[in-house]
Backbone bond lengths (Angstrom), bond angles and torsions (degrees), N, CA, C in turn:
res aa  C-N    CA-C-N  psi(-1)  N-CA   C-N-CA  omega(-1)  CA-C   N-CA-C  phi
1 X - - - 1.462 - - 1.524 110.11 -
2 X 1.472 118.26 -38.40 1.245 126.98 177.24 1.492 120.78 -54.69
3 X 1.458 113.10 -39.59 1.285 129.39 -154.68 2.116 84.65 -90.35
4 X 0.894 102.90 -77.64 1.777 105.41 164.51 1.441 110.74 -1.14
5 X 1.243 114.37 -80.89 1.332 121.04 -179.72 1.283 119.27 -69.42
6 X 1.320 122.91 2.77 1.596 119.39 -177.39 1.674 82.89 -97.84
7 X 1.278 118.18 -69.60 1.915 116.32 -172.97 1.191 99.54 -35.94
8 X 1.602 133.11 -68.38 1.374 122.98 -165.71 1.523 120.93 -44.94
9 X 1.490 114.56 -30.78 1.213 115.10 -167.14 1.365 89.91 -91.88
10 X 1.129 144.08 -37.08 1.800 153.58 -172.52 2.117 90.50 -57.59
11 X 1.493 117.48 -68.06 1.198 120.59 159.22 1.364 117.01 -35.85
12 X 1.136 122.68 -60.38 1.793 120.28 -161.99 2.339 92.65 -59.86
13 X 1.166 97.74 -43.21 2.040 116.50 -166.62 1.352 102.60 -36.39
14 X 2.149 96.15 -50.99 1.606 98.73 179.66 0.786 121.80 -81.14
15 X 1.366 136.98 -46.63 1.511 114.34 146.00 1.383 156.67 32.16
16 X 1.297 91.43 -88.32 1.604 127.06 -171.67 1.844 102.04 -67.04
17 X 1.581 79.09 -51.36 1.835 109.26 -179.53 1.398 111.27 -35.58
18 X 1.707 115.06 -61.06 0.813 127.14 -155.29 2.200 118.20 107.06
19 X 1.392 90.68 -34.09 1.740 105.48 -160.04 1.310 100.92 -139.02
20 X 1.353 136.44 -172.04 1.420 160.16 134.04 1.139 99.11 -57.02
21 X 1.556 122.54 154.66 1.486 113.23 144.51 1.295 124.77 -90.32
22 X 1.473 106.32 139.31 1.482 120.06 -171.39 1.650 110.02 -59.24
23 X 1.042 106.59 176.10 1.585 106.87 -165.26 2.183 89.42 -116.98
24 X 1.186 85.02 158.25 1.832 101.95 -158.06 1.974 90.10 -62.86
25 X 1.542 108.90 147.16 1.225 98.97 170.09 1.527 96.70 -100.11
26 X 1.474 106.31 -158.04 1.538 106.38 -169.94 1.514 105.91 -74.10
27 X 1.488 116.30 154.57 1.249 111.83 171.40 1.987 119.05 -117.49
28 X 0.985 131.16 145.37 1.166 153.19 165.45 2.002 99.10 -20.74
29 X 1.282 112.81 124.87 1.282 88.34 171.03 2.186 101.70 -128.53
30 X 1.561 81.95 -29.07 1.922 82.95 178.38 1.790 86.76 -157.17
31 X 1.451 107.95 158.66 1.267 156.27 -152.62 1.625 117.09 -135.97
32 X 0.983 125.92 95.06 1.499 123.96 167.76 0.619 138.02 -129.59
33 X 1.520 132.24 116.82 1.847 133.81 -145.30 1.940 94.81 -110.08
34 X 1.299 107.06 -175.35 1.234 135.48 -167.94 1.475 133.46 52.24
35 X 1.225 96.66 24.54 1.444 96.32 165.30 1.617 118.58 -84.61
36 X 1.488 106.66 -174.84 1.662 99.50 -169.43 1.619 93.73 -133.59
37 X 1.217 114.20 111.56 1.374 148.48 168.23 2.027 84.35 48.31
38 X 1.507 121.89 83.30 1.370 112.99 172.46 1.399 108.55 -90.27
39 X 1.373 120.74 153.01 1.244 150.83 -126.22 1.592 104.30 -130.81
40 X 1.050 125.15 -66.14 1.499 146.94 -155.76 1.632 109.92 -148.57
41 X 1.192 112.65 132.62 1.336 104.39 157.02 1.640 113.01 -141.26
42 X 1.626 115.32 120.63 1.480 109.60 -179.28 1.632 119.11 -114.98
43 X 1.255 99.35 134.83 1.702 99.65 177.47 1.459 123.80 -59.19
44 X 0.926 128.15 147.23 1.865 120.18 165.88 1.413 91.21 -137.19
45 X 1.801 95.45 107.43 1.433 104.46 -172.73 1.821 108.55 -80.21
46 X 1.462 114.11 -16.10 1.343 111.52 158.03 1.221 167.17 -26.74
47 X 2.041 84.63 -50.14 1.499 118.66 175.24 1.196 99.47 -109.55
48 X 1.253 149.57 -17.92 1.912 164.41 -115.63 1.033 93.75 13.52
49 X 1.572 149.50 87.17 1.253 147.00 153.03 1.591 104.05 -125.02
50 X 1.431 114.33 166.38 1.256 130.74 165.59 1.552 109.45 -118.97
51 X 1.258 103.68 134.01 1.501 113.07 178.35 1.462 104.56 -99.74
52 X 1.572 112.12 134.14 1.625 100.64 178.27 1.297 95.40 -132.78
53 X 1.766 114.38 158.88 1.832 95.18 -169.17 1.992 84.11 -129.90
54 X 1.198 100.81 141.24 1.656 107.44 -162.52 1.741 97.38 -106.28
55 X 1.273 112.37 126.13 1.431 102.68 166.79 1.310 130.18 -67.72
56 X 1.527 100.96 -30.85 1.584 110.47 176.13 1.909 112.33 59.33
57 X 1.034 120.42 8.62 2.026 121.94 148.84 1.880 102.41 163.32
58 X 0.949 130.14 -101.52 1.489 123.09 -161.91 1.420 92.60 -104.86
59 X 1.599 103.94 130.98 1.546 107.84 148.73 1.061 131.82 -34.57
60 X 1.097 128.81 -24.99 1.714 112.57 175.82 1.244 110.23 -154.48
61 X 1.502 91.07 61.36 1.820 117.60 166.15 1.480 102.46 -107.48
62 X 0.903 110.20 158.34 1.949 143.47 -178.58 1.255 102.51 -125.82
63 X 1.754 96.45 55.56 1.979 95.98 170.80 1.649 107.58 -89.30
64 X 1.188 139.44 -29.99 1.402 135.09 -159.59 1.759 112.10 100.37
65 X 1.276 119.46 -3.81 1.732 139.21 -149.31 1.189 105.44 -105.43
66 X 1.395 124.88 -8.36 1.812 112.02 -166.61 1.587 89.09 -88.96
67 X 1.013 118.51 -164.55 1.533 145.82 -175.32 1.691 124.70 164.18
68 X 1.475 100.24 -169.66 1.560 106.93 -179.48 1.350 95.65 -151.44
69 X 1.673 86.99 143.38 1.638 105.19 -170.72 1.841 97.29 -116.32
70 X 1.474 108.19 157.42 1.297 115.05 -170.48 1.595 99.13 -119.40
71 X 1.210 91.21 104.10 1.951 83.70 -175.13 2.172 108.20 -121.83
72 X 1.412 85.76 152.43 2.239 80.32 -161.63 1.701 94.85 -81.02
73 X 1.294 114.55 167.48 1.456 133.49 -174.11 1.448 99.51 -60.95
74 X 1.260 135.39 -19.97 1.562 128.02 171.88 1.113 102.45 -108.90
75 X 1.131 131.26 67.01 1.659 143.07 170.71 1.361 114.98 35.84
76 X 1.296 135.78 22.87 1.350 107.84 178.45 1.799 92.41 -112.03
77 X 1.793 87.11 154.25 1.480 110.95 176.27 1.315 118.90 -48.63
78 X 1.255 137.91 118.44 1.711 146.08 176.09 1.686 104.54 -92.02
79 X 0.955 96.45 -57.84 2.184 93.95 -177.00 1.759 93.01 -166.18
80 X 1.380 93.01 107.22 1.494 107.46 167.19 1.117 119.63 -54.63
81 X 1.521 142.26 -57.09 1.203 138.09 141.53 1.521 139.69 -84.64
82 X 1.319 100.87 71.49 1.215 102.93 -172.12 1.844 125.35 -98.13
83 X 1.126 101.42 16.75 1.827 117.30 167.50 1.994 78.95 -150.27
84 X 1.221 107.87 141.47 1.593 125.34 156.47 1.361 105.35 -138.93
85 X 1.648 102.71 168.73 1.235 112.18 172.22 1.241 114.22 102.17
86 X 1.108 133.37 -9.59 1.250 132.48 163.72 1.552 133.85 -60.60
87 X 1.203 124.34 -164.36 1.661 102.86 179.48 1.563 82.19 -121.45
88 X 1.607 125.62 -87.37 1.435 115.35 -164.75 1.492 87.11 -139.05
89 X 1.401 107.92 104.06 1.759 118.95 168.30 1.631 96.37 -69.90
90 X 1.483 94.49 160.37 1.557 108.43 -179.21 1.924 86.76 -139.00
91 X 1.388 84.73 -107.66 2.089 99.82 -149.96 1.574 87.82 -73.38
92 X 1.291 134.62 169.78 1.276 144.49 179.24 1.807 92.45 -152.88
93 X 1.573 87.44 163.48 1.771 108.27 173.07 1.376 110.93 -172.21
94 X 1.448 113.18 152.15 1.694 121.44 -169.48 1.196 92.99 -123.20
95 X 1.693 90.72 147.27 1.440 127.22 178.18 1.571 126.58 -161.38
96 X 1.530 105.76 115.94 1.450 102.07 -172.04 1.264 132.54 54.50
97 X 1.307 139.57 23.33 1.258 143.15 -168.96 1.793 106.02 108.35
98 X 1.269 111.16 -25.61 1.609 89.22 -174.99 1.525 122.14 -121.22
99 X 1.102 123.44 176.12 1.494 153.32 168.74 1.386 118.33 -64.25
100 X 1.241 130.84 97.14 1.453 115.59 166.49 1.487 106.00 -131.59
101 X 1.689 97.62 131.89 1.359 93.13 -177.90 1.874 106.70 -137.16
102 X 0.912 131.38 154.92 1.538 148.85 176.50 1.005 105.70 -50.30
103 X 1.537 126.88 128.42 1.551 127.97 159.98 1.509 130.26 -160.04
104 X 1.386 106.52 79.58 1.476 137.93 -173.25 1.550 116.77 55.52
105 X 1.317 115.35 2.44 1.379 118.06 -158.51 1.530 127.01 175.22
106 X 1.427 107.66 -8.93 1.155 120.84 -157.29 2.107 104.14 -169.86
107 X 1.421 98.53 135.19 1.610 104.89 -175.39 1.719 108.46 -89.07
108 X 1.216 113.16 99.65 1.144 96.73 172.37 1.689 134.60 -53.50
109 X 1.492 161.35 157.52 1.261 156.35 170.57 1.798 96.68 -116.28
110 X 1.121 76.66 121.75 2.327 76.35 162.96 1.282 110.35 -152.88
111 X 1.296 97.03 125.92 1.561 101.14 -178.48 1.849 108.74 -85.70
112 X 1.570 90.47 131.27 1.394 111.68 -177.83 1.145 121.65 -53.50
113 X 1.620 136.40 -31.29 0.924 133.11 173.68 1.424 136.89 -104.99
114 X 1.448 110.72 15.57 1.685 130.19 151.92 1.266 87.47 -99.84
115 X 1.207 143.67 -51.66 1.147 129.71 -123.27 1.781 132.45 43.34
116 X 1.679 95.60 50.45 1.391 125.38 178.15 1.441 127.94 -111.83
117 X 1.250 126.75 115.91 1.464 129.44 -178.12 1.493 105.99 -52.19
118 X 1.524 131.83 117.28 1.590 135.34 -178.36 1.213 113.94 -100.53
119 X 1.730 125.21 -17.59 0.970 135.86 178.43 1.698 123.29 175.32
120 X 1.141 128.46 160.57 1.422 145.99 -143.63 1.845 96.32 -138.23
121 X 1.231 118.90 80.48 1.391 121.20 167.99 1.548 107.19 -59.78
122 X 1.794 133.64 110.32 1.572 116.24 170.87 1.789 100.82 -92.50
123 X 1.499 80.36 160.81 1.365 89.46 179.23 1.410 102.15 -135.57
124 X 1.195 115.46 104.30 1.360 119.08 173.96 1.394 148.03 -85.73
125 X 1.612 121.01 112.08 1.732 120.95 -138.42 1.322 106.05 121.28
126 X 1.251 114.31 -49.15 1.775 123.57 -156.66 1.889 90.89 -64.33
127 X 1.314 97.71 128.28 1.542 107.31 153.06 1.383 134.02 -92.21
128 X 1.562 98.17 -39.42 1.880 101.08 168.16 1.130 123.21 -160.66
129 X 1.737 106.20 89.23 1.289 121.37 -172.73 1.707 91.76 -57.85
130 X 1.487 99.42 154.45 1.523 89.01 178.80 1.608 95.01 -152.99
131 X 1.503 136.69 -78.31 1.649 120.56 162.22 1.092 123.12 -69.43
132 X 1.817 102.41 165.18 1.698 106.54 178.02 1.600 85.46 -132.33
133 X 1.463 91.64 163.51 1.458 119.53 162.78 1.264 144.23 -150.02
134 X 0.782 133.82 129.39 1.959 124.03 -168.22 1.493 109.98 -124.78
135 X 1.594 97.53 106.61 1.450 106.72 153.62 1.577 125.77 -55.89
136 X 1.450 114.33 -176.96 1.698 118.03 -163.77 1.679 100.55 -84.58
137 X 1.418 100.13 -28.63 1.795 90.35 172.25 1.111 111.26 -72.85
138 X 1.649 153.04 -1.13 0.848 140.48 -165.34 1.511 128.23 77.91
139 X 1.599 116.47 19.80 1.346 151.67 161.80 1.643 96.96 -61.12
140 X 1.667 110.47 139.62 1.030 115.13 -159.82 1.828 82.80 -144.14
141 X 1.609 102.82 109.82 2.052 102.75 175.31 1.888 91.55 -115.29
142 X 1.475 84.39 148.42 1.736 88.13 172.50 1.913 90.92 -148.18
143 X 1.331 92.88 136.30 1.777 101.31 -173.91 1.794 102.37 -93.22
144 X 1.385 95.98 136.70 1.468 105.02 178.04 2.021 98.63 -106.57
145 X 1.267 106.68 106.32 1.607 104.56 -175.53 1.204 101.25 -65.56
146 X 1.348 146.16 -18.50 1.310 131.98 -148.55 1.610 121.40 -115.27
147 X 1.261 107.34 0.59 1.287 129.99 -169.78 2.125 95.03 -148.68
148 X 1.086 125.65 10.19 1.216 129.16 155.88 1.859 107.78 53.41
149 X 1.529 103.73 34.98 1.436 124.81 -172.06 1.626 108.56 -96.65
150 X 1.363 113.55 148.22 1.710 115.73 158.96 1.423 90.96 -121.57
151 X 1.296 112.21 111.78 1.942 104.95 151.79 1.322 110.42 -103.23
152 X 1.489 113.41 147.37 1.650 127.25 163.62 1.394 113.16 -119.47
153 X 1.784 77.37 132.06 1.990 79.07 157.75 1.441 109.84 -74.32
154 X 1.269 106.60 151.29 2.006 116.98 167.01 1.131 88.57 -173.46
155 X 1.229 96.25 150.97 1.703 124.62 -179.50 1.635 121.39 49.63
156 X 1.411 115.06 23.72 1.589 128.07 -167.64 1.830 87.52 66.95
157 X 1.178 134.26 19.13 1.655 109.62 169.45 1.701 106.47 -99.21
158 X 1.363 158.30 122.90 1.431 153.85 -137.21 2.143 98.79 -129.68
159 X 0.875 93.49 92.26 1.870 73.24 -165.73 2.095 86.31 -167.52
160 X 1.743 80.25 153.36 1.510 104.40 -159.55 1.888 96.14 -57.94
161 X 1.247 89.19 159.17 1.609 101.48 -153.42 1.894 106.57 -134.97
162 X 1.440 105.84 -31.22 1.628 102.71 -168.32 1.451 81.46 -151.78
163 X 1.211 127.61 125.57 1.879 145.88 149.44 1.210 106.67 -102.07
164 X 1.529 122.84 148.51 1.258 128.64 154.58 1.626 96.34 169.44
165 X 1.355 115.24 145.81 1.226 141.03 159.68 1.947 113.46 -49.32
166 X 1.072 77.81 -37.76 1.577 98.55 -156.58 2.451 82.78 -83.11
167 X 0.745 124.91 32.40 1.559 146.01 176.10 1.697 108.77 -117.95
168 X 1.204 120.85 -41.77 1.515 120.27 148.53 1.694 91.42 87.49
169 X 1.246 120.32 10.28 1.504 105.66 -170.69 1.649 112.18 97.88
170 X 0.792 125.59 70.42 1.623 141.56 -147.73 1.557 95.64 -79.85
171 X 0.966 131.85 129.15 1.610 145.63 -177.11 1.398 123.25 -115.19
172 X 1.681 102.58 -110.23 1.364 111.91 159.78 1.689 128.91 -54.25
173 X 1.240 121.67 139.43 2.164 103.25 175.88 1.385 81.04 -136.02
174 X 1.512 98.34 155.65 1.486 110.88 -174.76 1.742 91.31 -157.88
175 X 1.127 114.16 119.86 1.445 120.66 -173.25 1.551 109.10 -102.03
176 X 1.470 105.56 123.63 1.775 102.89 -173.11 1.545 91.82 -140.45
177 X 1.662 100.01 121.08 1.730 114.44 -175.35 1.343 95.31 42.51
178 X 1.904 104.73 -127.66 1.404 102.88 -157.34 1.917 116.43 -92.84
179 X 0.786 109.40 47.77 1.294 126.56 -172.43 1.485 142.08 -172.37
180 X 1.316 134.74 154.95 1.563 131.25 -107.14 1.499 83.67 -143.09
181 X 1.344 135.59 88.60 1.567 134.43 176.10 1.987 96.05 -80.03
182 X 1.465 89.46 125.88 1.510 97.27 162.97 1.364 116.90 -109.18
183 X 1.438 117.25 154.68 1.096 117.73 171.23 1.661 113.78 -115.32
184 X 1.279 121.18 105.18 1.527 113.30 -163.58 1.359 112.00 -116.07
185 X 1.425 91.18 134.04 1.629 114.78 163.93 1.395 123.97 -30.59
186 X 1.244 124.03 -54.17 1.456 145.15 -170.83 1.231 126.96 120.97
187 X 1.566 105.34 -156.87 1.906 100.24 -170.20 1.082 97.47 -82.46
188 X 1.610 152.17 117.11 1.135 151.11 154.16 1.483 125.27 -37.38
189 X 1.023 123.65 98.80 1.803 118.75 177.92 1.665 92.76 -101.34
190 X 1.054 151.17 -39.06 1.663 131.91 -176.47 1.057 104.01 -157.83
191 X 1.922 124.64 139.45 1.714 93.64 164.93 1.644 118.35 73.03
192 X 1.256 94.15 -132.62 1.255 94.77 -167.31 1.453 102.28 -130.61
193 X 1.312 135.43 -10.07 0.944 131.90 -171.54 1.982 100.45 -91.67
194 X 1.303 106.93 160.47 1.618 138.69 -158.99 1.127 109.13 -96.39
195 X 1.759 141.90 148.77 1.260 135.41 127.26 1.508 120.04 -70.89
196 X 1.215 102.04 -4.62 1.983 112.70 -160.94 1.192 75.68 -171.17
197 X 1.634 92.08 136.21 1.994 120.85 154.99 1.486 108.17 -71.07
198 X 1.361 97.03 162.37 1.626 91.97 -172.96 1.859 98.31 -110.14
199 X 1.480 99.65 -174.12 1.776 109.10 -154.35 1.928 79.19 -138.35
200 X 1.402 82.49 -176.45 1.326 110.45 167.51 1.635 110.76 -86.30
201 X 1.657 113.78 130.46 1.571 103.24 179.40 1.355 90.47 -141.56
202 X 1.799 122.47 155.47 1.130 133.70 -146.66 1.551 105.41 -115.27
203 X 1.540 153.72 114.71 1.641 123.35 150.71 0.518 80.73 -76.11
204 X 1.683 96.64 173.03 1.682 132.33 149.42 1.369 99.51 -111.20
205 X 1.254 100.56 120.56 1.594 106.32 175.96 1.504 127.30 -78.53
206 X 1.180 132.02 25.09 1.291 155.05 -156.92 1.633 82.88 -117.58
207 X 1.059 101.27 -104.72 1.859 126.65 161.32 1.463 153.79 -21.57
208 X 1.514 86.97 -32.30 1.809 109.87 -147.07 1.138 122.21 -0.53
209 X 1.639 109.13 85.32 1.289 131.40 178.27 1.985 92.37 -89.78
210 X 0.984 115.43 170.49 1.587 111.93 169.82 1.449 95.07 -137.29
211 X 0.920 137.68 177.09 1.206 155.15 -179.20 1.939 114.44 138.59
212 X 2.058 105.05 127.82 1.498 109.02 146.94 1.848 127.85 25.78
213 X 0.893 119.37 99.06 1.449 125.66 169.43 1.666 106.84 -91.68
214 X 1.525 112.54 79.09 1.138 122.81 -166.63 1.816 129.71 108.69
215 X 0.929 103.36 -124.29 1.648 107.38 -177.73 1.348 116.46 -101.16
216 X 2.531 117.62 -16.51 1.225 106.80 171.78 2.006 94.47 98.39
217 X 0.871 88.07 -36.29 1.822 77.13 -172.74 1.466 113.26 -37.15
218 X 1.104 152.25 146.48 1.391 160.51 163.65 1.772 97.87 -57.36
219 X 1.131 97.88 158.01 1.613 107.99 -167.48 1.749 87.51 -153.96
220 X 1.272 137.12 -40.81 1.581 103.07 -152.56 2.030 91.02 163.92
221 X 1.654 101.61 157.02 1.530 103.31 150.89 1.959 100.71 -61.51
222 X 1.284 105.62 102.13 1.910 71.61 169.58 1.368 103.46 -115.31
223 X 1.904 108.87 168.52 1.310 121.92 -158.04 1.447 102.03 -132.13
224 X 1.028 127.64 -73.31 1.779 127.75 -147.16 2.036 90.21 -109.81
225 X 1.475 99.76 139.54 1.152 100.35 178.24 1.566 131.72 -142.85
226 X 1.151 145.59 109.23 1.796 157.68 -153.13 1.382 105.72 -109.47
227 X 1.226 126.74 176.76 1.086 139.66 178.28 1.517 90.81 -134.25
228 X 1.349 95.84 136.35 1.678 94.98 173.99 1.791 122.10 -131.81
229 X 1.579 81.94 18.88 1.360 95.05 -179.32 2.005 102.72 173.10
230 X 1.104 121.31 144.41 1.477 120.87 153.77 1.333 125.72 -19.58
231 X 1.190 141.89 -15.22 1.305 140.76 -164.77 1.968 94.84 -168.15
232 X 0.861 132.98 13.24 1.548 140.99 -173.44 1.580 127.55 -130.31
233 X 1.226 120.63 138.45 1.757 107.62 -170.06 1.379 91.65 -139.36
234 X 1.372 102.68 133.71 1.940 96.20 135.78 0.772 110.07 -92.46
235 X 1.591 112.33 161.48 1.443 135.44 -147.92 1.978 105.04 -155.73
236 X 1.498 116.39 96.82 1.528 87.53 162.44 1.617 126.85 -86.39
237 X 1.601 125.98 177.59 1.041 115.48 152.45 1.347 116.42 -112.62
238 X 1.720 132.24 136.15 1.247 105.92 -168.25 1.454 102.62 -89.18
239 X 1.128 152.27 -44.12 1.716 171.27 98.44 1.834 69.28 55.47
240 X 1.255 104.88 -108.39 1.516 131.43 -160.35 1.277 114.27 -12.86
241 X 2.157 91.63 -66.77 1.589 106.32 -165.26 1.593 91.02 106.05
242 X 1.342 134.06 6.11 1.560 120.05 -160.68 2.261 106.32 -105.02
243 X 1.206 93.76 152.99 1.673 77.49 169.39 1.599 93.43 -140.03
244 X 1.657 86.19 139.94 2.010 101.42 -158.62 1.101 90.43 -115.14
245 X 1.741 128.60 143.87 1.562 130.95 119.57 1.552 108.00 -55.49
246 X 1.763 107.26 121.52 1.126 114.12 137.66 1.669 127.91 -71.39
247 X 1.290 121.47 140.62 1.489 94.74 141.43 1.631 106.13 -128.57
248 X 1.660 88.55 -167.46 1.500 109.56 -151.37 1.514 107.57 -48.95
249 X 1.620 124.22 -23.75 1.286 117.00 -173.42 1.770 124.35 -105.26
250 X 1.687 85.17 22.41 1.479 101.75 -179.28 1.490 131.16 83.48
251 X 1.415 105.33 10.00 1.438 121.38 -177.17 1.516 108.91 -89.18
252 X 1.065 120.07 136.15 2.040 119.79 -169.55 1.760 96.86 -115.49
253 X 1.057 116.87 158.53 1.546 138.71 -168.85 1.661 77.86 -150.52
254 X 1.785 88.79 135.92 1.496 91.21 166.16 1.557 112.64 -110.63
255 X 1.234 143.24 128.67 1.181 135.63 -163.47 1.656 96.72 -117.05
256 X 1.214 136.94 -9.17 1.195 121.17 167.75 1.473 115.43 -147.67
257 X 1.537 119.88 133.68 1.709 116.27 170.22 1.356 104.44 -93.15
258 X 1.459 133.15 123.57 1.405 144.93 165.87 1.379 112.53 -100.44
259 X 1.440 99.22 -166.79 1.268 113.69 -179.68 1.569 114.88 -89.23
260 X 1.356 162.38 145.55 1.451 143.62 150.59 1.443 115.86 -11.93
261 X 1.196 109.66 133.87 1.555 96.52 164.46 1.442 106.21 104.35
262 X 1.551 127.16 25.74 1.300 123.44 178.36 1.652 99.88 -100.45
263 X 1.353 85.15 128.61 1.915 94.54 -176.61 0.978 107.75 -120.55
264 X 1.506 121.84 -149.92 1.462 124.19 -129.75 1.657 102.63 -96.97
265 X 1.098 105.73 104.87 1.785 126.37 -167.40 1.334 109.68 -68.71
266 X 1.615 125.06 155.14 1.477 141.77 -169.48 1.302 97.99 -133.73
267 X 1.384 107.08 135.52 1.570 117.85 -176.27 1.655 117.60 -136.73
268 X 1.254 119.77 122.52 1.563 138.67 -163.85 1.990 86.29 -108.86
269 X 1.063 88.39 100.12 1.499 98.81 159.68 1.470 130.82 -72.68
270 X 1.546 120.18 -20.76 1.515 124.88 -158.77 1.701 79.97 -105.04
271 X 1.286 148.48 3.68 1.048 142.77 -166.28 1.897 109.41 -141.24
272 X 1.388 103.71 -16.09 1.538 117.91 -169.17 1.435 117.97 66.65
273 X 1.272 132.82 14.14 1.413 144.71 -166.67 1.154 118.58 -77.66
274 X 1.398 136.98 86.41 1.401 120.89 171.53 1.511 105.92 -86.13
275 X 1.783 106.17 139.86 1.649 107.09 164.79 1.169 115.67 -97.50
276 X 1.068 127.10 161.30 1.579 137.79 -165.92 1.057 105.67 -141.03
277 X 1.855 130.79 128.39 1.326 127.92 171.66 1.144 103.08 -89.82
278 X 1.124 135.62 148.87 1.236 144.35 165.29 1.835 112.31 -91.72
279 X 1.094 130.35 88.09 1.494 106.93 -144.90 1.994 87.36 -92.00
280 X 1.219 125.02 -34.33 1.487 106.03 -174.31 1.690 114.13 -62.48
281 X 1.539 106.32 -34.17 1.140 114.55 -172.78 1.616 112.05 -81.22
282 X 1.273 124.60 -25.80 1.458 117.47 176.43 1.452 112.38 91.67
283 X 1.374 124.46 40.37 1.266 127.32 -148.43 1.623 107.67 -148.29
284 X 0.924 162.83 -159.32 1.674 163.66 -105.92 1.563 77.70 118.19
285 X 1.790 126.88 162.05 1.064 174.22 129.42 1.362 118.53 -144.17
286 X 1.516 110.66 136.17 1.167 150.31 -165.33 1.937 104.48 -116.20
287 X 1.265 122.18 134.59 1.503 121.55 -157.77 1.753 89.58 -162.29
288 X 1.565 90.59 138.26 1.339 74.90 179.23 1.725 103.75 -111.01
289 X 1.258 138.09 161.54 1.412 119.24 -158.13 1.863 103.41 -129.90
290 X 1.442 103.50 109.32 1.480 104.22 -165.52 1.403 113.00 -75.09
């Protein structure tokens, strides 16, 4: 009888409502200002640090001005410049002890524990290396959007690795087992602007076949990219300002409206935390994602 009258009244709630109630989206957990146009930010749940890579003026200037900032898992600043010298870092990824991060032309190497540049991978042709990624062998892919390239380091050799049109402007990479999730910009007609938004598109790193992560539908400029589950992605757009769940069949949920300028995101799984650079605003956010 008890249970009766609790549904009816649970029935009468929605009702009244109009709806169900929606379930909480992500909420805000830390905020961190003064960076200079940041790019990427990745966790190293090892050391508890956040790596953030600062452009410091135009993407694809050769000023000497970019850097990397070392900031702790509860947002506060560790060493604002703690790698310099760079020109304009973008996507970064860890492997085995080191640092590799994107820089217009060339892969940077830094070992994590000087916090010393060991070497300068060039890549010659490349206009704008922009993500990195590291598989379990210690395979190192970084997407050039502008020339619709994947190069990897392997074997100390640094050189283009996956071409195809059918790459859409290659952005975000997120490597899961045997295969290479992109997150793409779109068809490039000038600049930066699109004839077509870009989607999620898949290698196979066995192969490098390319093809659609799903149905192909356009979703967004997208930039920074996580896995947030087996069959699930975050996804930002930087154009928008938006950050999407993909899933596996190419369908996007938008779980957050931002500002322009949301780039290439860091995600703490044992905590649900995705970070978000804010790159116009100069900012890191931290969200926790229910």
């Amino acid at each position: 009888m008890r249970t009766s009258r609790l549904s009816h009244a649970i029935a009468l709630t929605l009702i009244v409502s109009g709806s169900p109630v929606a379930a909480a989206g992500p909420s805000k957990v830390w905020e961190l200002a003064g960076f200079q146009a940041p790019e990427s930010a990745l966790p190293d749940p090892e050391r508890g640090v956040i790596y953030v890579s600062n452009i410091a003026g135009q993407p694809a200037e050769k000023d000497g001005n970019g850097f990397i900032s070392k900031v702790s898992v509860d947002g506060t600043m560790m060493q604002e410049r703690w790698v310099t010298g760079l020109d304009a870092p973008k996507g970064m990824a860890q492997s085995r002890g080191r640092l590799f991060v994107s820089d217009i032309d060339r892969l940077v190497e830094i070992d994590i524990a000087s916090a010393k540049v060991v070497a300068r991978h060039e890549a010659p042709g490349a206009k704008f290396l922009n993500d990195v990624a590291a598989d379990g062998q210690g395979r190192i892919y970084v997407s050039d959007m502008f020339t619709n390239t994947i190069w990897r380091l392997a074997d100390g050799r640094f050189e283009p690795w996956a071409q195809s049109d059918a790459l859409k402007g290659p952005n975000g990479l997120f490597v899961q087992e045997d295969r290479l999730i992109v997150a793409a910009w779109g068809v490039i007609k000038e600049g930066f602007t699109t004839t077509k938004p870009g989607n999620l598109v898949m290698v196979s790193i066995t192969e490098k076949t390319v093809r659609d992560q799903g149905d192909g539908t356009p979703v967004g400029n997208l930039d920074g990219i996580e896995a947030s589950g087996p069959n699930s992605y975050l996804v930002t757009d930087w154009i928008a300002g938006t950050l999407y769940r993909i899933d596996a069949s190419g369908q996007a949920e938008q779980l957050l409206d931002l500002n322009p300028g949301s780039a290439d995101i860091g995600y703490m799984p044992t905590q649900n935390l995705v970070l978000i650079p804010m790159m116009m605003d100069g900012v890191v956010a931290a969200y926790r994602i229910e």
